[in-house]
N, C-alpha and C positions, 0 to 999 in steps of 0.2 A: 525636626525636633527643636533647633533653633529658635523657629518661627513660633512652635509651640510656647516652649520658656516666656520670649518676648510678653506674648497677649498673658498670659497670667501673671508675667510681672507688673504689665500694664491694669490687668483687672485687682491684682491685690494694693497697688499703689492708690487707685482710683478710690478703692473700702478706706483706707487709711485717710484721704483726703477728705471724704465726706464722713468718717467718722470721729475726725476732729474742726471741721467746720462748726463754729460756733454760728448759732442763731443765722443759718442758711435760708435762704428765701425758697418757696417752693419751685420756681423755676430750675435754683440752682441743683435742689434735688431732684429733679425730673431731670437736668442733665445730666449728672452724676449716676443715674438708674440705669440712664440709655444706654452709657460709654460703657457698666458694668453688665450689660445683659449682653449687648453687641460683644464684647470680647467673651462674654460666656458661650453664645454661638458661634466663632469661631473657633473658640478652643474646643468643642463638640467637633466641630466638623472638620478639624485637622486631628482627631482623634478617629474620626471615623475613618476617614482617610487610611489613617494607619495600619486597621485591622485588613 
C-alpha cells in the first residue's frame, strides 16, 4: 500500500508540474505524458495485485 501511495504521489506531483509549466516545449511534454502514463500502469498493476 505504501508503494501504492508513493506512484500516485508521484503521478499527481508530475499533473501539477506540467500543469503549471508555462510555454513547455513539446519534448518536455512528451516527457511529462510518459512519467504520467508509466505511474498510471503501475498503479493498475499494484492494484491488480491486491485483489
Amino acid at each position: 500500500r505504501s508503494i501504492l501511495n508513493k506512484f500516485e504521489n508521484f503521478r499527481t506531483e508530475v499533473r501539477e508540474i506540467k500543469k503549471n509549466r508555462k510555454d513547455a516545449s513539446s519534448s518536455e511534454l512528451r516527457v511529462l505524458n510518459s512519467f504520467i502514463d508509466k505511474a498510471g500502469v503501475n498503479i493498475q498493476y499494484l492494484k491488480d495485485l491486491a485483489e
